[in-house]
Kinemage of the C-alpha trace (Angstrom):
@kinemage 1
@onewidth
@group {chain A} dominant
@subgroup {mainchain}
@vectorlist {calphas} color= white
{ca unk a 1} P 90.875 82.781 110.908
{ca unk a 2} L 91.325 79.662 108.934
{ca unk a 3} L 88.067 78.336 106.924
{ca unk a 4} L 90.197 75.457 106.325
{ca unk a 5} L 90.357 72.130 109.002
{ca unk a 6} L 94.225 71.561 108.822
{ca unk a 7} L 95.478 68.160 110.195
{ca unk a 8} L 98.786 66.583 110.887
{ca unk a 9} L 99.223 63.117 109.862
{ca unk a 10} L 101.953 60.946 110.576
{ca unk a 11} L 101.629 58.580 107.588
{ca unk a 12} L 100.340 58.402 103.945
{ca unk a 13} L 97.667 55.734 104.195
{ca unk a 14} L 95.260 58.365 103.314
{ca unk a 15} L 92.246 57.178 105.312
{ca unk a 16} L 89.195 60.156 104.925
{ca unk a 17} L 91.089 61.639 102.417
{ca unk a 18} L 90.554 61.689 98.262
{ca unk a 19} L 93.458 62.588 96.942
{ca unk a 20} L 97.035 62.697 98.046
{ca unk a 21} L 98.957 65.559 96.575
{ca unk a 22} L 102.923 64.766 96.172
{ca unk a 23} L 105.918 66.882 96.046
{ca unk a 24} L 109.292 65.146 95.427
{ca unk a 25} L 112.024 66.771 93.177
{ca unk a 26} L 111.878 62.753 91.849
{ca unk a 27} L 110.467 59.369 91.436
{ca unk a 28} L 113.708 58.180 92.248
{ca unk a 29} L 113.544 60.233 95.786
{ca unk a 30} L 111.332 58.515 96.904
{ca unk a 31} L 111.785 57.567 100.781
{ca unk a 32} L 110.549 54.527 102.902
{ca unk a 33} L 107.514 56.395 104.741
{ca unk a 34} L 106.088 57.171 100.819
{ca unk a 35} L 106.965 54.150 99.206
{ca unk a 36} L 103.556 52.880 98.660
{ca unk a 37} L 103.343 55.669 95.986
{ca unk a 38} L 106.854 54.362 94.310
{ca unk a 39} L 105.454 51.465 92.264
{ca unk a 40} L 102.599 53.327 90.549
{ca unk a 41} L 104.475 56.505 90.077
{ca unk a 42} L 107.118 54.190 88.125
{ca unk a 43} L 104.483 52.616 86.563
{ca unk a 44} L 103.038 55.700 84.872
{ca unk a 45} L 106.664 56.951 83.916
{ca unk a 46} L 107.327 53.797 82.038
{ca unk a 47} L 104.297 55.293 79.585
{ca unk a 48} L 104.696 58.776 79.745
{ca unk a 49} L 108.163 60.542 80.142
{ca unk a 50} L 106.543 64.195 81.122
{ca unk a 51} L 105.354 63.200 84.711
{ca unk a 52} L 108.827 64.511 85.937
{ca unk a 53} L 108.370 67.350 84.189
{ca unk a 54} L 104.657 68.543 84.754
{ca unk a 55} L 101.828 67.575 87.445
{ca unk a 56} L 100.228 64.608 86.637
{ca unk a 57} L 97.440 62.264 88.077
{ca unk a 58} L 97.657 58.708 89.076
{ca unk a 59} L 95.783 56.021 90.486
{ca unk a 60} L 96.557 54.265 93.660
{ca unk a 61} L 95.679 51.131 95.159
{ca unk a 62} L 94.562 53.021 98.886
{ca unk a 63} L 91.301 54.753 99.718
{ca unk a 64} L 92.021 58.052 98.383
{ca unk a 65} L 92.414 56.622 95.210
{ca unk a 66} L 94.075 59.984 93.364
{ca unk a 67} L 97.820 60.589 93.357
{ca unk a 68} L 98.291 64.048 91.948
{ca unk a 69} L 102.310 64.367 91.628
{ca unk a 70} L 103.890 67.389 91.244
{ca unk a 71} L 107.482 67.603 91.046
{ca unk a 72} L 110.025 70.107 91.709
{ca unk a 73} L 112.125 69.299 89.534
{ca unk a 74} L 116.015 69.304 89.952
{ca unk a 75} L 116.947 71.496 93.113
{ca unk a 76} L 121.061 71.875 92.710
{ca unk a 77} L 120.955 74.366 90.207
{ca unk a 78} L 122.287 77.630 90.565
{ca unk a 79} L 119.137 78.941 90.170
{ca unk a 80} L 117.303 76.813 92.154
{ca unk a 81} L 115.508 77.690 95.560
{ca unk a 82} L 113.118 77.124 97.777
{ca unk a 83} L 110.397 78.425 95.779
{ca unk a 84} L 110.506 75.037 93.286
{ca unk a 85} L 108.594 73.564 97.018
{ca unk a 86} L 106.417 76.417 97.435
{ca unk a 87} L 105.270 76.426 92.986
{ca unk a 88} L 104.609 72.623 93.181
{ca unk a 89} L 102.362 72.604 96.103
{ca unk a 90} L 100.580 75.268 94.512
{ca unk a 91} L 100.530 73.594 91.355
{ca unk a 92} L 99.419 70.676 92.652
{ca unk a 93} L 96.498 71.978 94.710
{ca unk a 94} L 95.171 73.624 91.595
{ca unk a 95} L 95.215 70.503 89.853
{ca unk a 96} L 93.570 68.628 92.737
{ca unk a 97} L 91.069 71.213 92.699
{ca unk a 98} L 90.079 70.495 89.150
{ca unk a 99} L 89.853 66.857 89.523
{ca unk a 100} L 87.450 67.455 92.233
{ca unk a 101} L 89.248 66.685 95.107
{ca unk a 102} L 87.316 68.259 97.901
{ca unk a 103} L 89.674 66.797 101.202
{ca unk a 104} L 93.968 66.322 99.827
{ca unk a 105} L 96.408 65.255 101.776
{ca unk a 106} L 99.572 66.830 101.056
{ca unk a 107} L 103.298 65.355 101.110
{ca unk a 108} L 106.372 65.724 100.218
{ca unk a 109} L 110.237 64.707 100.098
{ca unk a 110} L 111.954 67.444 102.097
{ca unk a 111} L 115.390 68.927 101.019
{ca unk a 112} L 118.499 69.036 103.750
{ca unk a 113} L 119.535 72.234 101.636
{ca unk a 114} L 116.533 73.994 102.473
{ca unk a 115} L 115.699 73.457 106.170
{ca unk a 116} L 112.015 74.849 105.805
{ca unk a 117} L 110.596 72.799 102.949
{ca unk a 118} L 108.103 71.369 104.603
{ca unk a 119} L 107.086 74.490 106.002
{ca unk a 120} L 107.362 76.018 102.441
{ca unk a 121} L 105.605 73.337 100.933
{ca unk a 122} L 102.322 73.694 103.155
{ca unk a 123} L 102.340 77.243 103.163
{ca unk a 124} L 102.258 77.172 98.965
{ca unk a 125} L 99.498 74.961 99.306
{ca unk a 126} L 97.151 76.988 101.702
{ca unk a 127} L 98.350 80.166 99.443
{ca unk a 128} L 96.565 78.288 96.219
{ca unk a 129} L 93.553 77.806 98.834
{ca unk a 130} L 92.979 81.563 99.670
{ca unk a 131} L 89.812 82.737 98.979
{ca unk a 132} L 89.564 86.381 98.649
{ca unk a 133} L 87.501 88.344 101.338
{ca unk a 134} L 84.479 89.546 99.087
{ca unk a 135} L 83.944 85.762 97.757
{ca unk a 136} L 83.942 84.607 101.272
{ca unk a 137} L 81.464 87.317 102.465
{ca unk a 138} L 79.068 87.935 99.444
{ca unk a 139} L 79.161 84.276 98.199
{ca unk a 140} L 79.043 81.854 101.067
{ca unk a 141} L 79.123 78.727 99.324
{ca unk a 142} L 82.012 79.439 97.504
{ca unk a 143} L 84.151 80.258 100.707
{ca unk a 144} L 86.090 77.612 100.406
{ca unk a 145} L 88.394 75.666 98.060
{ca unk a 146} L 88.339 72.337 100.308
{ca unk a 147} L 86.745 71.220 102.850
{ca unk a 148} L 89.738 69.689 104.631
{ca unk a 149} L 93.560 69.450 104.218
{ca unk a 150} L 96.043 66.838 105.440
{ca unk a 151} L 100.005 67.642 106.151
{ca unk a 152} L 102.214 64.505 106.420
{ca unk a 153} L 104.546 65.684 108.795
{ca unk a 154} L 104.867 67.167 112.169
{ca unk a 155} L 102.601 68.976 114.307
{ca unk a 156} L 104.657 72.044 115.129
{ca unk a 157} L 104.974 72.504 111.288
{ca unk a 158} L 101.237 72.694 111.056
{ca unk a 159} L 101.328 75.129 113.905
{ca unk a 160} L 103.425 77.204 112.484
{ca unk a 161} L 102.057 77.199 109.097
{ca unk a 162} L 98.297 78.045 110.159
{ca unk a 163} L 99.802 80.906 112.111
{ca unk a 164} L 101.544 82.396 109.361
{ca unk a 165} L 98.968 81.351 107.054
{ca unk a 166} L 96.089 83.492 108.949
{ca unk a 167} L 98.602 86.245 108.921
{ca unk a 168} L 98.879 86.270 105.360
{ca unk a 169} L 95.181 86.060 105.325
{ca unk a 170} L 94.473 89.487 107.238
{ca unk a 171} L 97.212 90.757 104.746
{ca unk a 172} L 95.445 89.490 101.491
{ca unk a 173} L 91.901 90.572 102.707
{ca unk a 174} L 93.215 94.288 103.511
{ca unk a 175} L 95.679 94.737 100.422
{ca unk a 176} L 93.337 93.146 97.938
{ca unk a 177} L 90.040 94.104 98.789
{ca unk a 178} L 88.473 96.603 96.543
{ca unk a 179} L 88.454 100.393 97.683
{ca unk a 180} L 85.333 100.299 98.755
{ca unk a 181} L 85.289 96.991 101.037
{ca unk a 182} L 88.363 98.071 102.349
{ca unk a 183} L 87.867 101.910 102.533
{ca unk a 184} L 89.652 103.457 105.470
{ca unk a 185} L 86.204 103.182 108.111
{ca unk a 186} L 86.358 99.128 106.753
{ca unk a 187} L 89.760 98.723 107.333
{ca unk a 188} L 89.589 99.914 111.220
{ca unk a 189} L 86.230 97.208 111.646
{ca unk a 190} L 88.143 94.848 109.847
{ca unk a 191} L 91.363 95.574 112.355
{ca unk a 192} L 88.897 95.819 115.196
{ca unk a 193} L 87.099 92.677 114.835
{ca unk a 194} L 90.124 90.677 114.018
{ca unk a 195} L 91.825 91.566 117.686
{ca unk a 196} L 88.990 91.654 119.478
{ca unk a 197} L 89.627 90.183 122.892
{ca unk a 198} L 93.468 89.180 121.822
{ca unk a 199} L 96.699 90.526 123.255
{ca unk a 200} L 96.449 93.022 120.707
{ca unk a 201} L 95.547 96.546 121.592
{ca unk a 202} L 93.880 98.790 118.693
{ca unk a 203} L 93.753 102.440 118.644
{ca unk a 204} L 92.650 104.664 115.700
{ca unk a 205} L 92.756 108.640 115.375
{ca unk a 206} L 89.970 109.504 113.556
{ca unk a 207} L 89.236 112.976 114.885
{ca unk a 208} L 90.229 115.873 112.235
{ca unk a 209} L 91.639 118.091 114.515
{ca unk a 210} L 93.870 115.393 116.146
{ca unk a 211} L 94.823 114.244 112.781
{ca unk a 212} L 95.825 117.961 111.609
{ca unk a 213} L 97.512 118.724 114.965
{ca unk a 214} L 99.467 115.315 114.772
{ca unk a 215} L 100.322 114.617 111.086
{ca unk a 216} L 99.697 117.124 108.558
{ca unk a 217} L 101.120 115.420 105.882
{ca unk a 218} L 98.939 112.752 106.023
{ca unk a 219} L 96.136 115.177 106.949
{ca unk a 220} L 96.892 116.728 103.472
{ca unk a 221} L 96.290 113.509 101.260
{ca unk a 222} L 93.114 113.414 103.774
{ca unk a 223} L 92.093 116.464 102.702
{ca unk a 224} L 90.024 115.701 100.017
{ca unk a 225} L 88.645 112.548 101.490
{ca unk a 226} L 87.904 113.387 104.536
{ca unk a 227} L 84.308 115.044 103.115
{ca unk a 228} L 82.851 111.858 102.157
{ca unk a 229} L 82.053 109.973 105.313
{ca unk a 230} L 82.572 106.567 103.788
{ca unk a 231} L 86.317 107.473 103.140
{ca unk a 232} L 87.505 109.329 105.723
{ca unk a 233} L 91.216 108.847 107.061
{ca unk a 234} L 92.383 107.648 109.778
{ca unk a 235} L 95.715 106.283 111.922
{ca unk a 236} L 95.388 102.792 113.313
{ca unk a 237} L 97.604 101.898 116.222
{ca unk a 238} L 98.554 97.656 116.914
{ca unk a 239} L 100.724 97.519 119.851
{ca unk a 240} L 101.804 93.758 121.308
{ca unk a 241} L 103.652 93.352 124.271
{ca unk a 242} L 104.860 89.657 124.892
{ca unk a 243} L 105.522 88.338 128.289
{ca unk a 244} L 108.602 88.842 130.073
{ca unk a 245} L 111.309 91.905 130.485
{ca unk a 246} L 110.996 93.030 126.921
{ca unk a 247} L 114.322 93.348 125.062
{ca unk a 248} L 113.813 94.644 121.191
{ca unk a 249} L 111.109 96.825 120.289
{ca unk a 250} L 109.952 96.476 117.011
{ca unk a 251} L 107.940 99.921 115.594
{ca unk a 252} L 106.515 99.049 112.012
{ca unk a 253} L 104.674 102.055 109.527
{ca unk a 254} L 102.871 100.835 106.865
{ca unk a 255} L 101.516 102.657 103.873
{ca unk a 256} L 97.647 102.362 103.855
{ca unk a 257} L 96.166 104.216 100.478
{ca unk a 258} L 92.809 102.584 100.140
{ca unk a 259} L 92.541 103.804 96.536
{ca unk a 260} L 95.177 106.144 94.952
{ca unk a 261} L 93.598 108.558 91.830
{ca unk a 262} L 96.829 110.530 91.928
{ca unk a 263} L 95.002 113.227 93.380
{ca unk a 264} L 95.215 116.947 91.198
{ca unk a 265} L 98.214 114.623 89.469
{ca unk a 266} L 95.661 112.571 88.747
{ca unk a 267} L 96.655 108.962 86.913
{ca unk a 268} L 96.105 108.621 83.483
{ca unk a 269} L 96.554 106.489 80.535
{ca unk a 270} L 94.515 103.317 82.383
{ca unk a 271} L 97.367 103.245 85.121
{ca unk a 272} L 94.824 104.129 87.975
{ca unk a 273} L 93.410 100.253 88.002
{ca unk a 274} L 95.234 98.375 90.582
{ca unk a 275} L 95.511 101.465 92.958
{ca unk a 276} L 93.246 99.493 95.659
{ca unk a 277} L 96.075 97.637 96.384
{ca unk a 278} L 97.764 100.498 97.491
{ca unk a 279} L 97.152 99.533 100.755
{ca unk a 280} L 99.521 96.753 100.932
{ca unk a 281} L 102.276 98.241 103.517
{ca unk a 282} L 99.428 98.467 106.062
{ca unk a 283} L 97.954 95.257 105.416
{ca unk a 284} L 101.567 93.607 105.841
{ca unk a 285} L 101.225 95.346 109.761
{ca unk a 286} L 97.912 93.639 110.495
{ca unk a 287} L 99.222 90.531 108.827
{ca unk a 288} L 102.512 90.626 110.782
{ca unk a 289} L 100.423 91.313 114.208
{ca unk a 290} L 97.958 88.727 113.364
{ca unk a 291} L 101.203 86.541 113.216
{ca unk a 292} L 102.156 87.510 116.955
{ca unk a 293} L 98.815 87.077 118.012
{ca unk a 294} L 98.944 83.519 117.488
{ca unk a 295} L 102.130 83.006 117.961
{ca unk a 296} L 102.936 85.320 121.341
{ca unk a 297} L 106.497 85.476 121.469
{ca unk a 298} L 107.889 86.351 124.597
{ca unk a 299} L 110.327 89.632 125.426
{ca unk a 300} L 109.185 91.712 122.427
{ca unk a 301} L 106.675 94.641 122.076
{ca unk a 302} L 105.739 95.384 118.424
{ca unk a 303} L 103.533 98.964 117.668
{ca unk a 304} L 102.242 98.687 114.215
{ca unk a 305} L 101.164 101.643 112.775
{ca unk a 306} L 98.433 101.658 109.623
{ca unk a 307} L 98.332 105.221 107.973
{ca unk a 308} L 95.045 104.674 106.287
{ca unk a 309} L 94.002 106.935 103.410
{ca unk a 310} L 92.192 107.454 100.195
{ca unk a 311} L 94.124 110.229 97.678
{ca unk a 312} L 90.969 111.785 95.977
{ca unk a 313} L 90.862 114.049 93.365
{ca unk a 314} L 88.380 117.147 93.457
{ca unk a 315} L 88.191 120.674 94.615
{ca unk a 316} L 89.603 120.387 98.198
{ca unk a 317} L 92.856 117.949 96.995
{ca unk a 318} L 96.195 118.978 98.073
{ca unk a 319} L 98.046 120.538 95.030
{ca unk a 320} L 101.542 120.743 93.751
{ca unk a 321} L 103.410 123.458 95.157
{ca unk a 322} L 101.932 123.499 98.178
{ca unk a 323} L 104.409 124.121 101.362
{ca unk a 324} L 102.954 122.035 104.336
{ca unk a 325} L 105.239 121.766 107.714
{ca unk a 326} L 105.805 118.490 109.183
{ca unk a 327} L 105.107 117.125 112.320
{ca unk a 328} L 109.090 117.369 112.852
{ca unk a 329} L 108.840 121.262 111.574
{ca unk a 330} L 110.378 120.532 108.247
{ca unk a 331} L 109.019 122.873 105.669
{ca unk a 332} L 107.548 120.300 102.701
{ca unk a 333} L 107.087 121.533 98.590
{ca unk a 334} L 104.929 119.508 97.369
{ca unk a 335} L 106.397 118.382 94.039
{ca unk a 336} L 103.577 115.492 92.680
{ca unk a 337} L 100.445 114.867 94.111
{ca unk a 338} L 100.921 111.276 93.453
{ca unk a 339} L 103.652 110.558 95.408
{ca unk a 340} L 101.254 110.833 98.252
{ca unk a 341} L 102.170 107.370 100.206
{ca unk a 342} L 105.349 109.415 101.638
{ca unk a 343} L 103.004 112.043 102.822
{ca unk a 344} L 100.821 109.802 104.626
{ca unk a 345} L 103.463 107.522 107.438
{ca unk a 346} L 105.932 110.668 107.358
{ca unk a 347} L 104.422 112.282 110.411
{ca unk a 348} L 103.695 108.711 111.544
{ca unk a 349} L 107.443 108.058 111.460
{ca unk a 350} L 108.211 111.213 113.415
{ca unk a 351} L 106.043 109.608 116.005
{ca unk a 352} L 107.561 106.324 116.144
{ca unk a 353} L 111.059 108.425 116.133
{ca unk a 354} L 110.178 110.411 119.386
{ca unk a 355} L 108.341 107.381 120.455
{ca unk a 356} L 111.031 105.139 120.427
{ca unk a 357} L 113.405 107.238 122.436
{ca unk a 358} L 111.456 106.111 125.507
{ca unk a 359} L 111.448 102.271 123.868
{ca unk a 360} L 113.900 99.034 124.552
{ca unk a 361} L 116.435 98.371 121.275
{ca unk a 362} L 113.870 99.938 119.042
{ca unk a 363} L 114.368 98.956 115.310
{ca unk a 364} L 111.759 101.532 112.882
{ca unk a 365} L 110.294 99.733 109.913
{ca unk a 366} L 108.781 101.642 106.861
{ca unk a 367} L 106.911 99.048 104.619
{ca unk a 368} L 105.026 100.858 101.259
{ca unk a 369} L 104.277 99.730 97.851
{ca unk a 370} L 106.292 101.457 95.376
{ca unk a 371} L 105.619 98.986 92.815
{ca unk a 372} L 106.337 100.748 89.619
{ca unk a 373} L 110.232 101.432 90.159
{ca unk a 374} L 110.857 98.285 91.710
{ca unk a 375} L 109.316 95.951 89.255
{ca unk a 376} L 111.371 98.296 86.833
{ca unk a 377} L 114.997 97.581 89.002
{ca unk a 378} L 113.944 93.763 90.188
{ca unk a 379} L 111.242 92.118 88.382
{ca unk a 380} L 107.398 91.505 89.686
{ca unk a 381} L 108.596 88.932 92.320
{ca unk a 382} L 110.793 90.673 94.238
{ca unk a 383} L 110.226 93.348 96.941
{ca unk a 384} L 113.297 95.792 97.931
{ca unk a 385} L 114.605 96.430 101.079
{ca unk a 386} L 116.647 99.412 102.269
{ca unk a 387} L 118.644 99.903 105.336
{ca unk a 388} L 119.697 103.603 106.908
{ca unk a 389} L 122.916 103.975 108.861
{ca unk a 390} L 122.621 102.436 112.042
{ca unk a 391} L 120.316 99.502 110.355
{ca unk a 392} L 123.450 98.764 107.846
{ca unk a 393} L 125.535 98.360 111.346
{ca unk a 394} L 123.271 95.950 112.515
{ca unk a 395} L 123.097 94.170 109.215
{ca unk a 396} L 119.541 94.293 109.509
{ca unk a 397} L 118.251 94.627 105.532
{ca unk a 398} L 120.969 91.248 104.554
{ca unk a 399} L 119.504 89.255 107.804
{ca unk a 400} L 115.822 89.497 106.397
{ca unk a 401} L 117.042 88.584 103.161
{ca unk a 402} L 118.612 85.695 104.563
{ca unk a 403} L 115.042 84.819 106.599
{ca unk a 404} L 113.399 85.548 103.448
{ca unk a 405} L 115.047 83.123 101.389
{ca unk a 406} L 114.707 80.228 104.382
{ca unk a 407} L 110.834 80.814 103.787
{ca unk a 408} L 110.726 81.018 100.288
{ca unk a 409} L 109.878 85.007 100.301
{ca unk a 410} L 113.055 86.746 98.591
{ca unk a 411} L 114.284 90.564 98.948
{ca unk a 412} L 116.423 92.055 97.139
{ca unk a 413} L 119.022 95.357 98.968
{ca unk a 414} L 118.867 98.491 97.707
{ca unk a 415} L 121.027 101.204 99.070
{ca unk a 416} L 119.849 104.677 99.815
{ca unk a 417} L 123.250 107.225 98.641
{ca unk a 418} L 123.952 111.034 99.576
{ca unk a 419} L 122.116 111.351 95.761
{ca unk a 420} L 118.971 110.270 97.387
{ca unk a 421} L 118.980 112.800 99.833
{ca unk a 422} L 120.322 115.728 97.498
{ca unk a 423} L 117.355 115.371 95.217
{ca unk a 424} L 114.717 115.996 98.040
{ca unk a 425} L 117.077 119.062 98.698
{ca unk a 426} L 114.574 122.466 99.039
{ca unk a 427} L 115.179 124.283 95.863
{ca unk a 428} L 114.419 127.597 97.438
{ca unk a 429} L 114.331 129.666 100.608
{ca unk a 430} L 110.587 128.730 100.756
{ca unk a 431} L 111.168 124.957 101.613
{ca unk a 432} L 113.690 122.542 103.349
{ca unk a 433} L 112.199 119.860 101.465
{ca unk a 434} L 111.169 118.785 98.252
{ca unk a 435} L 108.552 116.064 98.405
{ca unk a 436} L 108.925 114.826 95.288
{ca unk a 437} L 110.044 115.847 91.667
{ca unk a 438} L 107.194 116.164 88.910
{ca unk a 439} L 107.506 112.789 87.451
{ca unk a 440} L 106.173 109.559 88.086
{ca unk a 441} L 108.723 107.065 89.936
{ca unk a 442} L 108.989 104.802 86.853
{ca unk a 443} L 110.569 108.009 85.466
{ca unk a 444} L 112.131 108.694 87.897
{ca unk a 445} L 116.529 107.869 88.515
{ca unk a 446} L 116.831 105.933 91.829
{ca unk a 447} L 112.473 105.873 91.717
{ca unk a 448} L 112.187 103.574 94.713
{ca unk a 449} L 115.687 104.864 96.958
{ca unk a 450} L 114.856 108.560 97.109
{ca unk a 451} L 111.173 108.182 99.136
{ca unk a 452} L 113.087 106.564 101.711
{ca unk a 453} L 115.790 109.329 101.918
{ca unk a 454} L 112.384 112.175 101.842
{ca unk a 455} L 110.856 109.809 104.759
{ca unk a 456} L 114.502 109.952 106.832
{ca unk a 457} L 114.507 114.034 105.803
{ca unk a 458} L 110.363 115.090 106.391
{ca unk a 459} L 110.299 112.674 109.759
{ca unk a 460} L 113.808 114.139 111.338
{ca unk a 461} L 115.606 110.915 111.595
{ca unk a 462} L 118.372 112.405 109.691
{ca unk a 463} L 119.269 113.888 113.383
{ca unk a 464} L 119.837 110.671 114.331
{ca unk a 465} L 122.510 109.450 111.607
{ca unk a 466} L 125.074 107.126 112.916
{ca unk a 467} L 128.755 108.725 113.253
């Protein structure tokens, strides 16, 4: 997957590189295996005071010549994490990039408070090297940033970096992608071609009738879709099994909307741009599987499933105040046409649900963008993370916050409350369920929490409450 030729190196001398890109909290840091970069370093800091504070260039007596330094700055702050590693790589590959420097070879000064630093470090820089899909594909000589990249460090690092790295990849070129490129038919080719002869299996329900028989929610949103060939829905199955008696089972439902209008609630006031990325709970499957697929971890099976659809507006659109029954037989009101992502992994869930009865120490994952409500609560660099009953046991949603923070990727914990789960109450003898209120979730009290209580309610897993 990667364009990129990534090398370990096990010192700085630089040879068939042009520039050596530097992260160190400070000068003063510096360690014996870097300390031909001390003197000139000092040197420039005896003329200008910033080069602590922002990236700067310097010339160095050894054949790369360049020495673009970018420092973290202090790292014992309260504040501080693991991120200052992962924004100075980045930072610094930029500036490399504008010097011209066409093959870098990164280093840096690891932290012992942040075990993964080097890891972090690399994987900011090859995140400042992504080019997106379309560039790649529709302008060939511009589909790549370098031509080569040096790591001074250890191999497994590497290793572990490009696999991650091509995982994020998969993710980027599936969330990003614009709604046609990645319209649901692209996305399965895209899936397709990517595990083509790995120890991934891919399956994809395309069929209408299948789709109607087996998820009707979703087959709603399709609804309007489905007539134009080109954006027709469909459910993409990733299953891995790893060698060895398997012992978790890991079952992982990503939201998939390849362009979201809003449907008959259709998005107004310029707040429909952005909707390709709508996509982006799907795309974090494929990314995760690409992971495994490098990596093949033994004693797990993972089944990702991509619920991959485009909420159109026109005359065959699903409409507010429609009642629709659920693959689990729960009688759904439709409240907003826009909350539509809900609709589309709900009857996906309910699979996973009965599917995982026959599974090993399943654990069910819903991953969606709700992005509006949860920039709102947390800011634009932090995704939320909710845990039902028997996950809070297991102290699953705090765990992956921990991980999260090792590799510079932070959640914050939400918790879903009996509230939650009395708003999607049915309001009448004609439902069981209320799919949504008529609001947009920005507008919305608790605008992120109470999907996640209509996904436990619509998909039955409320039968299956701990206590």
């Amino acid at each position: 997957m990667s364009l990129i030729d990534i090398r370990a190196e096990s010192k700085i001398s630089a040879e068939g590189y042009d520039g050596i890109i530097f992260v160190a909290s400070s000068i003063t840091d510096i360690t014996a295996p870097f300390k031909p970069l001390y003197a000139p370093l000092r040197e420039q800091s005896e003329i200008d005071n910033s080069i602590e504070k922002v990236c700067s260039i310097v010339g160095v007596d050894l054949p790369c010549k360049r020495l673009i330094y970018s420092p973290t700055g202090p790292l014992d702050r309260d504040t501080d994490d693991v991120r200052r590693f992962s924004d100075a790589a980045a930072t610094g590959v930029k500036r490399a990039l504008k010097a011209g420097v066409q093959n870098p070879l990164l280093a840096v000064i690891p932290c012992k408070e942040y075990p993964l630093s080097e890891l972090v470090t690399l994987l900011g820089a090859l995140q400042a090297l992504y080019v997106p899909l379309e560039i790649r594909e529709g302008v060939p000589n511009s589909a790549k940033k370098v031509e080569k990249l040096g790591f001074v460090g250890k191999r497994h690092v590497v290793d572990l970096a490009i696999a991650l790295e091509n995982g994020r990849t998969v993710a980027r070129d599936i969330g990003g992608s614009d709604p046609e490129r990645m319209a649901p038919p692209k996305v399965e080719e895209y899936v397709r071609n990517t595990f083509n002869g790995s120890d991934i299996t891919v399956e994809a329900i395309t069929d209408e009738g299948q789709l109607n028989d087996a998820y009707p929610l979703f087959s709603a949103v399709n609804r309007c879709a489905k007539g134009v060939d080109r954006h027709k829905g469909r459910v993409i199955i990733l299953t891995y099994k790893g060698k060895g008696p398997i012992e978790k089972t890991l079952m992982l439902v990503g939201k998939g909307v390849t362009y979201d209008t809003g449907g008959a609630d259709i998005k107004a006031g310029g707040v429909m741009a952005g909707m390709h990325r709508d996509k982006c709970g799907a795309a974090a499957v494929a990314g995760f599987m690409e992971i495994l697929k490098k990596l093949r971890p033994p004693n797990i099976k993972v089944i990702g499933a991509m619920s991959v659809v485009r909420n159109s507006v026109g005359s065959d659109c699903y409409v507010s105040d429609e009642i629709i029954v659920s693959r689990a037989g729960v009688r759904i009101r439709v409240g907003n046409t826009d909350a539509e992502g809900r609709m589309a992994m709900a009857d996906v869930l309910c699979q996973m649900k009965e599917e995982a009865l026959k599974e090993v120490n399943p654990h069910l994952f819903t991953i969606a963008t709700l992005t509006g409500h949860c920039v709102l609560t947390y800011g634009e660099s932090y995704s939320a993370i909710m845990d039902n009953g028997p996950s809070r046991k297991e102290n699953i949603a705090n765990n992956i916050q921990v991980a999260g923070d090792l590799i510079a990727d932070p959640f914050e914990i939400s918790t879903i409350r009996r509230e939650d789960f009395e708003f999607h109450a049915g309001k009448s003898e004609y439902e069981d369920v209320l799919q949504s209120n008529n609001l947009p979730s920005t507008r919305t009290t608790r605008g992120h929490q109470t999907p996640a209580a209509f996904l436990i309610l619509a998909s039955g897993l409320d039968k299956y409450f701990s206590g």
